[in-house]
DSSP file (Angstrom, degrees, kcal/mol; ACC not computed):
  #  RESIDUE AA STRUCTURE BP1 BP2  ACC     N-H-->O    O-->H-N    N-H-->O    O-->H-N    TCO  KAPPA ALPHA  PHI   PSI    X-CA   Y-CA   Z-CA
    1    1 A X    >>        0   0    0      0, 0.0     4,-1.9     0, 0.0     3,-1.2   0.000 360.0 360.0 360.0 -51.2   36.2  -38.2   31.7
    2    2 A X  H 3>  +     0   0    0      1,-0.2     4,-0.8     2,-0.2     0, 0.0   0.564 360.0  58.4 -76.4   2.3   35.3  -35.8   34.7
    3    3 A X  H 3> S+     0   0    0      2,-0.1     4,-0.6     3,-0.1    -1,-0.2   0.699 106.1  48.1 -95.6 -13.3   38.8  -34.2   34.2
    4    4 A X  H <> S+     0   0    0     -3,-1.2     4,-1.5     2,-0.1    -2,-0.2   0.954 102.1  63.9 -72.2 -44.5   37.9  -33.2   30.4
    5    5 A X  H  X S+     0   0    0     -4,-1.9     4,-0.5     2,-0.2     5,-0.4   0.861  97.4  47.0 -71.8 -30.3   35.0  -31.9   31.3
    6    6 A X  H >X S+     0   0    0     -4,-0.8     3,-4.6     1,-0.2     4,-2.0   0.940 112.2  56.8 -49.2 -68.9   36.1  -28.7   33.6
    7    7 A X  H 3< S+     0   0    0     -4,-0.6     4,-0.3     1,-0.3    -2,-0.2   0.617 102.2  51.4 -62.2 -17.4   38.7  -27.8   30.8
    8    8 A X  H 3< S+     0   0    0     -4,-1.5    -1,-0.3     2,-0.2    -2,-0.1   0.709 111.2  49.4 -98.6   1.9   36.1  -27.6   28.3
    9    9 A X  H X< S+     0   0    0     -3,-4.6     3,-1.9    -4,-0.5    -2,-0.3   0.635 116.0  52.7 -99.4 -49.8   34.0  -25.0   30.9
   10   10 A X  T 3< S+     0   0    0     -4,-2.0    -1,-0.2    -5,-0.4    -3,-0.2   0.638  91.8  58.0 -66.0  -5.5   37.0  -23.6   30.9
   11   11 A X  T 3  S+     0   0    0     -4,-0.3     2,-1.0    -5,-0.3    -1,-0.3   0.262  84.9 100.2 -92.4  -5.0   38.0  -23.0   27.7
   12   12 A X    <   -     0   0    0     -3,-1.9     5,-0.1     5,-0.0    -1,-0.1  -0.617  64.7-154.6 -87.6  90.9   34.8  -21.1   27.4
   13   13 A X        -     0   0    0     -2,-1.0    -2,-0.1     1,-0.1    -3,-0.0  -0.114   3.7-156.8 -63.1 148.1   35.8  -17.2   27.8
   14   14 A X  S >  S+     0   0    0      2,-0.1     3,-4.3     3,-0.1    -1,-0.1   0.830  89.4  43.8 -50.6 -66.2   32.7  -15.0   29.2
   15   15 A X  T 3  S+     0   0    0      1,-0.3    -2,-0.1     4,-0.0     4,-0.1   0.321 107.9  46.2 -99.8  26.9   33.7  -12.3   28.0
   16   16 A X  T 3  S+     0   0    0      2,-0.1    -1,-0.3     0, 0.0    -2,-0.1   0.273 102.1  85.9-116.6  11.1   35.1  -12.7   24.5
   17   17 A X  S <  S-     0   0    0     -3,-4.3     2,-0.2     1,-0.1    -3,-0.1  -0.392  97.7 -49.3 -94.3-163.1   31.5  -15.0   23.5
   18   18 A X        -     0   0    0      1,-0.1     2,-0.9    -2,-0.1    -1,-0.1  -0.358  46.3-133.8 -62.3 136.7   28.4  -13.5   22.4
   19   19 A X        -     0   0    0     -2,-0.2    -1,-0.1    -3,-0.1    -4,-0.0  -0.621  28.8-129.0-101.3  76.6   26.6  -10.4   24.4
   20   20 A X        -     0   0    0     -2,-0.9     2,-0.4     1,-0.1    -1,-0.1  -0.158  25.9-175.3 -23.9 132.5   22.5  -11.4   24.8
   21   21 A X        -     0   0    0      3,-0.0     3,-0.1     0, 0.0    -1,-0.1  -0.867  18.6-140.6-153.5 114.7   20.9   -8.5   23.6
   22   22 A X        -     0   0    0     -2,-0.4     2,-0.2     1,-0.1     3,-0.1  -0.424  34.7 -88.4 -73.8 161.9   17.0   -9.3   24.2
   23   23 A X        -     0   0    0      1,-0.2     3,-0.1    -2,-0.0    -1,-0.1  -0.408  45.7-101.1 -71.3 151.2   14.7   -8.2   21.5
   24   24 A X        -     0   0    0     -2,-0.2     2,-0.2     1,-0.2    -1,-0.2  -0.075  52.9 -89.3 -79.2 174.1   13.2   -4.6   21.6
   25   25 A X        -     0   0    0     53,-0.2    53,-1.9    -3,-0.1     2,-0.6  -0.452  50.6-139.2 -81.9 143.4    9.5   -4.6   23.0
   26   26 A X  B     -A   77   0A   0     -2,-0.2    51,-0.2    51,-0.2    -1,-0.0  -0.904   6.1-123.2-125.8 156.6    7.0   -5.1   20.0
   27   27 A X        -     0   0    0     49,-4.3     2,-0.5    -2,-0.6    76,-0.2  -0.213  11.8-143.9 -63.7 153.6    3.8   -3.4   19.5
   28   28 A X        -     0   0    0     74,-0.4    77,-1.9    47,-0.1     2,-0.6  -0.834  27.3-169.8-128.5 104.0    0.5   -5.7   19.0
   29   29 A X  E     -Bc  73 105B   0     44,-1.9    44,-3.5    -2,-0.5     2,-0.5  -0.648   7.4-176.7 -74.1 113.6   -1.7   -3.6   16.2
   30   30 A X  E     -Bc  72 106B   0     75,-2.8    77,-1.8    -2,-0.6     2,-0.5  -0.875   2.5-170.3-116.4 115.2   -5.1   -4.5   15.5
   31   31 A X  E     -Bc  71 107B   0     40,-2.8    40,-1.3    -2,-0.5     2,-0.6  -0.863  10.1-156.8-111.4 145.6   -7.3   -2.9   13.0
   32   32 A X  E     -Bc  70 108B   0     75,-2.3    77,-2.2    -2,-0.5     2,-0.4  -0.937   5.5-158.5-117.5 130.3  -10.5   -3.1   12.2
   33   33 A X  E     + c   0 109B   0     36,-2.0     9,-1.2    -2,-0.6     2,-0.4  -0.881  19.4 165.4 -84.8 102.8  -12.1   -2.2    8.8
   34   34 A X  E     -Dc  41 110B   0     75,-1.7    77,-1.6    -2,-0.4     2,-0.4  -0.972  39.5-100.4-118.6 154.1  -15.8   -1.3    8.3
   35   35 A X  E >>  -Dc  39 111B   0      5,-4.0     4,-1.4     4,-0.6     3,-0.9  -0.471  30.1-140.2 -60.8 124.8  -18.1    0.1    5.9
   36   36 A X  T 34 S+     0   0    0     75,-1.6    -1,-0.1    -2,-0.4    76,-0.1   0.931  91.3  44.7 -41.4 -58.5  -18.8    3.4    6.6
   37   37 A X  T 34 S+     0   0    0     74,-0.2    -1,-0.2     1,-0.2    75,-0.0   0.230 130.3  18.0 -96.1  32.3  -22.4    3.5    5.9
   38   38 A X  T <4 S-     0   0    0     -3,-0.9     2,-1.0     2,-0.1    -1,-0.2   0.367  92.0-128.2-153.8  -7.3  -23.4    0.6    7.4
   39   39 A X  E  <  +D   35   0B   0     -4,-1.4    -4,-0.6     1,-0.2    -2,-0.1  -0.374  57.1 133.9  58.7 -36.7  -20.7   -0.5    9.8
   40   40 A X  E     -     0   0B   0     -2,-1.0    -5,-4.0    -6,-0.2    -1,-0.2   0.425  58.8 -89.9 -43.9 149.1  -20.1   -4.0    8.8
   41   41 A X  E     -D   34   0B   0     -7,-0.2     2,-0.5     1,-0.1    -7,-0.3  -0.349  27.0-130.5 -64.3 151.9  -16.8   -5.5    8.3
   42   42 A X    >   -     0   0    0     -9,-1.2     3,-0.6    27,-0.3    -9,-0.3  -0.981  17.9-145.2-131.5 121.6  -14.9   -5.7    5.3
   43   43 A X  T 3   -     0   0    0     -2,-0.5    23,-0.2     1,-0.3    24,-0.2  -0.401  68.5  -2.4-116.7 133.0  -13.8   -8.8    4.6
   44   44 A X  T 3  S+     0   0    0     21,-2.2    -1,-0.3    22,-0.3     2,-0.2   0.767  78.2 156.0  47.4  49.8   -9.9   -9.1    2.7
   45   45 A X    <   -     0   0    0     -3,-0.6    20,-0.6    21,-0.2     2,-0.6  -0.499  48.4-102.3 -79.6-167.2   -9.2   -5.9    2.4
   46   46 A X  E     -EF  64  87C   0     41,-2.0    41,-1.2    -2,-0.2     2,-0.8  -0.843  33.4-174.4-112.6 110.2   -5.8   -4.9    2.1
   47   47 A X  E     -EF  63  86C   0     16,-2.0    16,-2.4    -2,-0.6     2,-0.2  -0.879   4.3-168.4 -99.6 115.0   -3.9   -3.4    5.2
   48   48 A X  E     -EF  62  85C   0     37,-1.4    37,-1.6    -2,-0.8     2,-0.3  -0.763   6.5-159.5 -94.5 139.9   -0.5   -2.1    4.7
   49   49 A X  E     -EF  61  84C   0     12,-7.3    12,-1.2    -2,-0.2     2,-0.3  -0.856   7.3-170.2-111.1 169.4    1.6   -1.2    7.8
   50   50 A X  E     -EF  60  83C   0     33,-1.7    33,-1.4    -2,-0.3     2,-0.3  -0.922  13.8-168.7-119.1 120.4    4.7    1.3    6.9
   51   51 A X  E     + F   0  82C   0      8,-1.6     7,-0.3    -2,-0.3     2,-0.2  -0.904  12.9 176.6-138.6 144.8    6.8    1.6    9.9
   52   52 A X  E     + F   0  81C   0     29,-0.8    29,-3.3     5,-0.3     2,-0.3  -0.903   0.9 178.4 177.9 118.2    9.7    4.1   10.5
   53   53 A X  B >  S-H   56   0D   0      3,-4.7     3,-1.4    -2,-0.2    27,-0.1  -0.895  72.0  -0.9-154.6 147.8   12.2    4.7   13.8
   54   54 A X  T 3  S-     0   0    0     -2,-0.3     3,-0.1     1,-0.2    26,-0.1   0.824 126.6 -65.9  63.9  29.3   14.8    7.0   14.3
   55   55 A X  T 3  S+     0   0    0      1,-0.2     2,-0.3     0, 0.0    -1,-0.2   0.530 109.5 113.8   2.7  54.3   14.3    8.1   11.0
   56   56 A X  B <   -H   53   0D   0     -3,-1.4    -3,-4.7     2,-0.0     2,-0.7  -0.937  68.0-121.5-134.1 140.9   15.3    4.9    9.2
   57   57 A X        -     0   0    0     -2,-0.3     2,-0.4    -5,-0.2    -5,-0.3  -0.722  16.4-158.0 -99.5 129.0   12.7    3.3    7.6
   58   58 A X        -     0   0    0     -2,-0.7    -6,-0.2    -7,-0.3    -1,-0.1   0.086  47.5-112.7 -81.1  15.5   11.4   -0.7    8.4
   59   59 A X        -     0   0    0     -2,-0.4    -8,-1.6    -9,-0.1    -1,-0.3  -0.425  34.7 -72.7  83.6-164.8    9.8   -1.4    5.3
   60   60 A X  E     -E   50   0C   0    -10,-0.2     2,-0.4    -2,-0.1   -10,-0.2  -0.999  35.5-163.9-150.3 144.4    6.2   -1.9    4.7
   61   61 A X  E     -E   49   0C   0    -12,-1.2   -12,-7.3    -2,-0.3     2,-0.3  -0.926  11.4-154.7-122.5 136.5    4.1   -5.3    5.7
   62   62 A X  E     +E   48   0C   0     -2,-0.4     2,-0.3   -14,-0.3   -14,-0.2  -0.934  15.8 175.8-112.4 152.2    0.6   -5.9    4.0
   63   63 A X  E     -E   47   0C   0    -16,-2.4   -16,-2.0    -2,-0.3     2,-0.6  -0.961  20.3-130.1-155.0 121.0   -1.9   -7.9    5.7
   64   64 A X  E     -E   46   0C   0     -2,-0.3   -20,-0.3   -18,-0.2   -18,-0.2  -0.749  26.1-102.3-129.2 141.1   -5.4   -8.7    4.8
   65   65 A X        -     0   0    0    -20,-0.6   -21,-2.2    -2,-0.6     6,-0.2   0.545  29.9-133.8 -58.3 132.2   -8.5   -8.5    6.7
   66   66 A X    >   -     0   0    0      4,-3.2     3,-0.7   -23,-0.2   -22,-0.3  -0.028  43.3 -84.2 -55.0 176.5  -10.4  -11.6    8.4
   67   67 A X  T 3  S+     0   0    0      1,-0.2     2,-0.5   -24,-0.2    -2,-0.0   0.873 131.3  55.2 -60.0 -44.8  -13.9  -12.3    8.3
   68   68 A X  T 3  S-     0   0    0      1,-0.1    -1,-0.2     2,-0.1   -26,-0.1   0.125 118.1-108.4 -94.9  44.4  -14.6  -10.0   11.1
   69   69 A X  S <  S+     0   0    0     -3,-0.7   -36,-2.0    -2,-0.5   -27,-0.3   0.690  78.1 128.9  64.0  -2.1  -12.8   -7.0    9.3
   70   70 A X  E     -B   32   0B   0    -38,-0.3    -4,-3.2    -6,-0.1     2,-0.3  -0.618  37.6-168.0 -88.1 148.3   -9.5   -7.1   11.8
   71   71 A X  E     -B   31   0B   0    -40,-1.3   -40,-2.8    -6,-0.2     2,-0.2  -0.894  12.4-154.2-141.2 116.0   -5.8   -7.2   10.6
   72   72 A X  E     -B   30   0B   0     -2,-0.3     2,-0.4   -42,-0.2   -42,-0.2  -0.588  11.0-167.9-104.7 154.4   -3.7   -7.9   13.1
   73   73 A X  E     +B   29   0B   0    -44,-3.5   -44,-1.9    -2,-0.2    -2,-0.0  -0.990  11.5 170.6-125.2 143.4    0.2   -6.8   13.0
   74   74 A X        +     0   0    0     -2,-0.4    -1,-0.1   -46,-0.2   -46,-0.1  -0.121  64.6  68.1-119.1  42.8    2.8   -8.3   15.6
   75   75 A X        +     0   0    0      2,-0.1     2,-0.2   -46,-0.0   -47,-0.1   0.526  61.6 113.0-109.5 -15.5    6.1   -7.0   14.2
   76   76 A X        -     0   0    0    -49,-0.2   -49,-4.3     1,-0.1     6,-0.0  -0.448  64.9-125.9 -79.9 133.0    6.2   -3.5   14.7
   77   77 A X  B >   -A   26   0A   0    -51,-0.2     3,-0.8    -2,-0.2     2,-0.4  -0.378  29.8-110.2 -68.6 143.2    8.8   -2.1   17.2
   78   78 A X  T 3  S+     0   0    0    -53,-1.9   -53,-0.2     1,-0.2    23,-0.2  -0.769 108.3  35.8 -76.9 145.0    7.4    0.3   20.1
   79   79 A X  T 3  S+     0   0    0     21,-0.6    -1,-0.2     1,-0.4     2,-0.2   0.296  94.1 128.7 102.5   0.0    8.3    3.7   19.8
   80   80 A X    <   -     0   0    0     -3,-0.8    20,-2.5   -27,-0.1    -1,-0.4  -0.612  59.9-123.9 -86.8 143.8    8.1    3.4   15.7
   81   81 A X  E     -FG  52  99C   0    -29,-3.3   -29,-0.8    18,-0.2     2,-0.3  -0.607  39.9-177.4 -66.6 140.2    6.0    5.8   13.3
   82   82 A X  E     -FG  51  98C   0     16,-2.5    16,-2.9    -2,-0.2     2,-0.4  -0.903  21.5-160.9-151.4 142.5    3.4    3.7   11.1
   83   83 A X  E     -FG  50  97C   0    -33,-1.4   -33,-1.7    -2,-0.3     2,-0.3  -0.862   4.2-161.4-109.0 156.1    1.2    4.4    8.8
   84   84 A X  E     -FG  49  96C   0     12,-0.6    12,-4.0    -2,-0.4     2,-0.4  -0.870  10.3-176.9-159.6 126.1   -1.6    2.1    8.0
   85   85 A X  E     -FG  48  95C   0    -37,-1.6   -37,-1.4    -2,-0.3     2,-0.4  -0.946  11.9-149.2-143.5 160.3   -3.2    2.7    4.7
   86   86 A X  E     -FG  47  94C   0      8,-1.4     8,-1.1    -2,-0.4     2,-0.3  -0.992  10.6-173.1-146.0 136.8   -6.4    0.5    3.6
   87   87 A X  E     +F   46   0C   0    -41,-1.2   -41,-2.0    -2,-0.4     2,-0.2  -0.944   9.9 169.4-151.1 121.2   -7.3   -0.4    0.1
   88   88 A X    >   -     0   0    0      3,-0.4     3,-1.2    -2,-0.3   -43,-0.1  -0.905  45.5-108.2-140.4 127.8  -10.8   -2.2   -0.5
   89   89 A X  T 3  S+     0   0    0      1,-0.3     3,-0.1    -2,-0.2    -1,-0.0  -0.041 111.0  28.3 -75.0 160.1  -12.1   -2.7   -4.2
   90   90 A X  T 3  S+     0   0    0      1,-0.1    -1,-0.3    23,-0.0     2,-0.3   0.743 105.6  88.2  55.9  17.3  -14.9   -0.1   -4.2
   91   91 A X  S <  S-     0   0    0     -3,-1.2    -3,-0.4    22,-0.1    22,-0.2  -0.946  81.8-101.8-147.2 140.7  -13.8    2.6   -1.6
   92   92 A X        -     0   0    0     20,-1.8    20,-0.3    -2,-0.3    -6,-0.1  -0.079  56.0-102.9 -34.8 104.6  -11.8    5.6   -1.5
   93   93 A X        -     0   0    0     18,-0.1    -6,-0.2    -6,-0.1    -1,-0.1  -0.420  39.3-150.7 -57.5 137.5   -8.4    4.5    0.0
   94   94 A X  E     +G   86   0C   0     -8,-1.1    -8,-1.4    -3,-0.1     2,-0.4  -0.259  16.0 178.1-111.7 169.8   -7.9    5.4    3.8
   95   95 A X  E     -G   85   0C   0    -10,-0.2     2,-0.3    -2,-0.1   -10,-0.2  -0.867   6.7-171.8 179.2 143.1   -4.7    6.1    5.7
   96   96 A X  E     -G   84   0C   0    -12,-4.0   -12,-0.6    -2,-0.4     2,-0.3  -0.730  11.6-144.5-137.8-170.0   -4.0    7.1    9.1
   97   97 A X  E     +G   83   0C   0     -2,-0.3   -14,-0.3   -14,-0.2     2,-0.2  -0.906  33.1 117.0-156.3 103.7   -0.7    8.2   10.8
   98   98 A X  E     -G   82   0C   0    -16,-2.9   -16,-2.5    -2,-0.3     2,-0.5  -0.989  50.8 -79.8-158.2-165.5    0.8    7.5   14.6
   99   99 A X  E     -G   81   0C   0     -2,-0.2     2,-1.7   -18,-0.2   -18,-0.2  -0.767  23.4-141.2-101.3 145.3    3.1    6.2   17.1
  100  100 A X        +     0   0    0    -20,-2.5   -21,-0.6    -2,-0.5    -1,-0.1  -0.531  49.9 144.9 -64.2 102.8    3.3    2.8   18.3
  101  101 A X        +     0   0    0     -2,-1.7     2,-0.3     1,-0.2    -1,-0.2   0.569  55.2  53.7-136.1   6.7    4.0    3.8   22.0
  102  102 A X  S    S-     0   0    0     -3,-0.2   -74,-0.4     1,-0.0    -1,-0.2  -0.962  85.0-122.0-133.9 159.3    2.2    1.4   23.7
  103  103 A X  S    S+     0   0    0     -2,-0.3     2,-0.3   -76,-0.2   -77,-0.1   0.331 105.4  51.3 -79.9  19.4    2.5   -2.7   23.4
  104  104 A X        +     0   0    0    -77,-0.1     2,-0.5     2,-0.0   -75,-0.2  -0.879  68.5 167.5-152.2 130.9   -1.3   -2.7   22.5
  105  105 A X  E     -c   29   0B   0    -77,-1.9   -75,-2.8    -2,-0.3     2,-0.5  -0.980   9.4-173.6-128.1 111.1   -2.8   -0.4   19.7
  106  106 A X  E     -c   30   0B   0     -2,-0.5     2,-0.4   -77,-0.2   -75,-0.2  -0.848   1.8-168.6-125.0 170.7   -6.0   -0.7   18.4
  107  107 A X  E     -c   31   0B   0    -77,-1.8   -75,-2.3    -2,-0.5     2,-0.5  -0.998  15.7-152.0-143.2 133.9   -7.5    1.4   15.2
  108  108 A X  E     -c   32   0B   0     -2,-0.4     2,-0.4   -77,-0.2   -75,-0.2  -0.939  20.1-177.0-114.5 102.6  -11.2    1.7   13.9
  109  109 A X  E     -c   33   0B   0    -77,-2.2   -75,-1.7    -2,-0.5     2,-0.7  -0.864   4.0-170.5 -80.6 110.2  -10.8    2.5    9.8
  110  110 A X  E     -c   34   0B   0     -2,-0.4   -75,-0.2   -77,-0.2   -77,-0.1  -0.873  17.2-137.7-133.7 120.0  -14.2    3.0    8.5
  111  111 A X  E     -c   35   0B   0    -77,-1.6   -75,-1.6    -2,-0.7     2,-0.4  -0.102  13.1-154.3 -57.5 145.9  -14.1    3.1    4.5
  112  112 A X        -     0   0    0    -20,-0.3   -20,-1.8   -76,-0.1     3,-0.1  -0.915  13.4-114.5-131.6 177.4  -15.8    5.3    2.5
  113  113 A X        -     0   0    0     -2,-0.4     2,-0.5   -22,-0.2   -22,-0.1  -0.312  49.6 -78.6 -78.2-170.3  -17.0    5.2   -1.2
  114  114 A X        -     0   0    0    -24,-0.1    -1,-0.1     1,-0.1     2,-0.1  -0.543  41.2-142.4 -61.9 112.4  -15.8    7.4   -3.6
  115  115 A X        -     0   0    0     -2,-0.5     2,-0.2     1,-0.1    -1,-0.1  -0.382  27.2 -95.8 -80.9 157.6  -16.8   10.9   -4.0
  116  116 A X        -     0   0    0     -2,-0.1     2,-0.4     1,-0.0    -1,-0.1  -0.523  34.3-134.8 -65.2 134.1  -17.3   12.7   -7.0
  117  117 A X        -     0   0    0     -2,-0.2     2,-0.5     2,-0.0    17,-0.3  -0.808  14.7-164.1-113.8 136.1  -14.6   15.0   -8.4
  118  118 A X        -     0   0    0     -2,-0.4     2,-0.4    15,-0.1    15,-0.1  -0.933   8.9-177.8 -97.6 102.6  -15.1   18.3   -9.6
  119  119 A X        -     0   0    0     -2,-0.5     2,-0.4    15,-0.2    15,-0.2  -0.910  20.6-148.7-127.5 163.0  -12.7   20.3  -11.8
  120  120 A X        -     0   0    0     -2,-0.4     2,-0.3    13,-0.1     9,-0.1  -0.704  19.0-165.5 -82.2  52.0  -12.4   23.7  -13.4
  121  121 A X        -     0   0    0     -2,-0.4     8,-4.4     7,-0.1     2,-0.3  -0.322   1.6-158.5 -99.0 145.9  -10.8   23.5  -16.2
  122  122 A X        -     0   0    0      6,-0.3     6,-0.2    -2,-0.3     5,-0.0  -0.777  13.8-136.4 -95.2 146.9   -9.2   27.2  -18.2
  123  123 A X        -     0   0    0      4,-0.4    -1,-0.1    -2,-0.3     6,-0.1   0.506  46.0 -76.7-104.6-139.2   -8.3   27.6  -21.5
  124  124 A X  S    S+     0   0    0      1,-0.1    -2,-0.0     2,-0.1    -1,-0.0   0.736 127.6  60.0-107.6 -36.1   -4.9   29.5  -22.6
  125  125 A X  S    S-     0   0    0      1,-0.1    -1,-0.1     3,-0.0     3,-0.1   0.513 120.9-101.4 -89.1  -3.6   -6.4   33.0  -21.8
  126  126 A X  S    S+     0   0    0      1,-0.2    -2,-0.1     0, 0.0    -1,-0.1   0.550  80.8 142.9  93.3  -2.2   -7.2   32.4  -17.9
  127  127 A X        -     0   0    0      1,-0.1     2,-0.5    -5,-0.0    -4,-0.4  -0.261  65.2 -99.4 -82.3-171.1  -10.6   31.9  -19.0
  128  128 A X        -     0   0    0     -6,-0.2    -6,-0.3    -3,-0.1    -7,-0.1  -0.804  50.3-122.1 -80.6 121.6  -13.4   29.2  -17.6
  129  129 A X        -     0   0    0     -8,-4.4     2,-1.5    -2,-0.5    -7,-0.1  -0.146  14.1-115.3 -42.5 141.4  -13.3   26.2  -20.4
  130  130 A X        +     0   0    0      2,-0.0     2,-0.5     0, 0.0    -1,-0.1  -0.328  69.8 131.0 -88.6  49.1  -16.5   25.1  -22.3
  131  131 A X        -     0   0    0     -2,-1.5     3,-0.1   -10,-0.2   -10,-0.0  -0.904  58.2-118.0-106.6 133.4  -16.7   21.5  -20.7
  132  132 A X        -     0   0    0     -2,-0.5    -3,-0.0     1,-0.1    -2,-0.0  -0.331  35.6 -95.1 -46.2 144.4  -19.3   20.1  -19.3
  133  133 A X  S    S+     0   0    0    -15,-0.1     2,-0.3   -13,-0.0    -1,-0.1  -0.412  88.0  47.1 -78.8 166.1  -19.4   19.2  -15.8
  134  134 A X  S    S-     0   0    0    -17,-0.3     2,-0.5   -15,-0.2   -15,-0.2  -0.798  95.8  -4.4 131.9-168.5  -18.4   15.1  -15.3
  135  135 A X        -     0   0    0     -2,-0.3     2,-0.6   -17,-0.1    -3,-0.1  -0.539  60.3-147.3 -82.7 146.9  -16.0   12.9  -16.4
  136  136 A X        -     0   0    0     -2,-0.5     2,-0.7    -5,-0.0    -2,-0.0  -0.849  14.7-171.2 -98.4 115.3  -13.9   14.1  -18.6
  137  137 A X        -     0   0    0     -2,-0.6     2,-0.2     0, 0.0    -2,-0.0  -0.872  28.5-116.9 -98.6 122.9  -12.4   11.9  -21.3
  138  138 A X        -     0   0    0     -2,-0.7     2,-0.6     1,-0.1    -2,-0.0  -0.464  36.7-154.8 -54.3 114.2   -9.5   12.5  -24.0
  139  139 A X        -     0   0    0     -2,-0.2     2,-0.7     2,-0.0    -1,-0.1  -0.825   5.5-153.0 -94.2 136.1  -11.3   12.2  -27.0
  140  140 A X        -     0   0    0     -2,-0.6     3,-0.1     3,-0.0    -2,-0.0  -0.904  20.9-126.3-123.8 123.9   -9.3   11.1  -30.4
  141  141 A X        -     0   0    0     -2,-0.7     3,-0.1     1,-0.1    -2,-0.0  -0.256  44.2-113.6 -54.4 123.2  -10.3   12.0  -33.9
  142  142 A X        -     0   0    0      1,-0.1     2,-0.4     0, 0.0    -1,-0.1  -0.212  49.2 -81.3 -49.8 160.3  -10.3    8.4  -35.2
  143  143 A X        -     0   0    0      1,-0.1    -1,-0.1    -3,-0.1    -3,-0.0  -0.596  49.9-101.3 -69.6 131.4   -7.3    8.0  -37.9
  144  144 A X        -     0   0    0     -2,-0.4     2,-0.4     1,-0.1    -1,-0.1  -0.036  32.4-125.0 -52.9 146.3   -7.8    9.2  -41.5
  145  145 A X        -     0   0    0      3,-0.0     2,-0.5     2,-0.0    -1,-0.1  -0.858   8.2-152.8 -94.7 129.2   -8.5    6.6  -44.1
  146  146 A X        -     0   0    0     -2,-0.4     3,-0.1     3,-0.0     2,-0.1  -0.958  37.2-122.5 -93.6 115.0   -6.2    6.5  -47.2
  147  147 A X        -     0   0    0     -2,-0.5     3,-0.1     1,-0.1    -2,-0.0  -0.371  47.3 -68.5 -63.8 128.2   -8.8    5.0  -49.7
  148  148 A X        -     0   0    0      1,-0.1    -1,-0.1    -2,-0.1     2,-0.1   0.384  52.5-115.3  -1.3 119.7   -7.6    1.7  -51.2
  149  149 A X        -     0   0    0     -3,-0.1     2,-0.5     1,-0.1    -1,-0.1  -0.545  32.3-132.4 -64.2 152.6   -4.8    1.9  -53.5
  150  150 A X        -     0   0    0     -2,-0.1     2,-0.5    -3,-0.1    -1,-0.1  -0.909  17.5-160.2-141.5 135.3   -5.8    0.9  -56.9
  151  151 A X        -     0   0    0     -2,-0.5     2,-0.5     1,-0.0    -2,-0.0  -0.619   5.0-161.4 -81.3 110.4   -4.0   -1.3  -59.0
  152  152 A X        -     0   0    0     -2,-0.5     3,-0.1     3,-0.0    -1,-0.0  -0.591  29.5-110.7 -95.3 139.6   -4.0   -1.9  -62.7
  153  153 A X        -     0   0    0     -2,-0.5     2,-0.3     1,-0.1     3,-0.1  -0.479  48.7 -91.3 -49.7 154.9   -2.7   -5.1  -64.5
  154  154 A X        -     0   0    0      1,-0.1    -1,-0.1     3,-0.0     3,-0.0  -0.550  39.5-116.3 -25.6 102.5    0.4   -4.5  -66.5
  155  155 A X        -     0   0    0     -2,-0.3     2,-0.5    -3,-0.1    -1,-0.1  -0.132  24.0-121.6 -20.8 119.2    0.0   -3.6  -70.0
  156  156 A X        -     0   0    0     -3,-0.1     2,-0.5     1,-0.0    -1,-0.1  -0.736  27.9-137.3 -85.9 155.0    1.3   -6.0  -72.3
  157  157 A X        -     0   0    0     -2,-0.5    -3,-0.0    -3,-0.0    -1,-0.0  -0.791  26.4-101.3-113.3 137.4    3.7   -4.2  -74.3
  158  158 A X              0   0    0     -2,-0.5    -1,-0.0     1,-0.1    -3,-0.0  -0.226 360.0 360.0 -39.8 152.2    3.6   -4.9  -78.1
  159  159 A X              0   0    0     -3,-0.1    -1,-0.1     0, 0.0    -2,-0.0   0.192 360.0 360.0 -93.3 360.0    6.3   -7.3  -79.4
């Protein structure tokens, strides 16, 4: 028995097995979410991370906010681009932009609502259009009505 076992340490080449290759360092992201005009947290929104290095792209991870507003990410490589975009029912979607270059990142998002949109619109001739300001809506002429066909019984034809 203690003569098999050298010949089975031996029969295990260094250098034709597998090469360790430890995992790259990863970032630890935290964001935090609040209401703009009030600071408070916002509770499940949706944080999406989009992550990018060497210019090959790493996918995209969503993740969605705790009670105290935070979404944490611990997958993102250091040295990767991410963008971080925030989508909350009732606010104007957010988005931010940088590099993971350190193993601890933190981000303060604070949503706001929606603003009002203004547009111009010109008619064929470069002039100003005769809309009222607001929303604007496609309006469609309801469909024309063909008034009931009408049907007469069949004659009986003399015999």
């Amino acid at each position: 028995m203690l003569t098999v076992l050298p010949a089975a340490v031996q029969g295990q080449d260094s250098q034709h097995g597998r090469k360790y290759k430890p995992p790259p360092p990863i970032a630890h992201i935290v964001v935090t979410v609040e209401k703009g005009f009030n600071s408070k947290p916002m509770i499940n929104a949706a944080v999406i991370f989009r992550s990018s290095k060497d210019g090959k792209d790493n996918g995209n991870l969503e993740v969605k906010t705790d009670s105290e507003g935070r979404a944490t990410m611990d997958l993102i490589e250091v040295g990767s681009h991410v963008t971080v975009q925030v989508i909350a029912n009732g606010f104007a979607t957010q988005a931010q932009e940088f590099d993971a270059t350190a193993e601890d990142k933190e981000l303060l998002i604070k949503m706001q609502r929606p603003r009002a949109q203004v547009s111009d619109y010109v008619d064929n001739d470069g002039k100003l259009a005769q809309r009222p300001a607001g929303t604007q809506e496609h309006v469609v002429a309801p469909p024309a009505t063909n008034p009931p066909a009408t049907t007469t019984p069949p004659t009986e034809s003399p015999k």
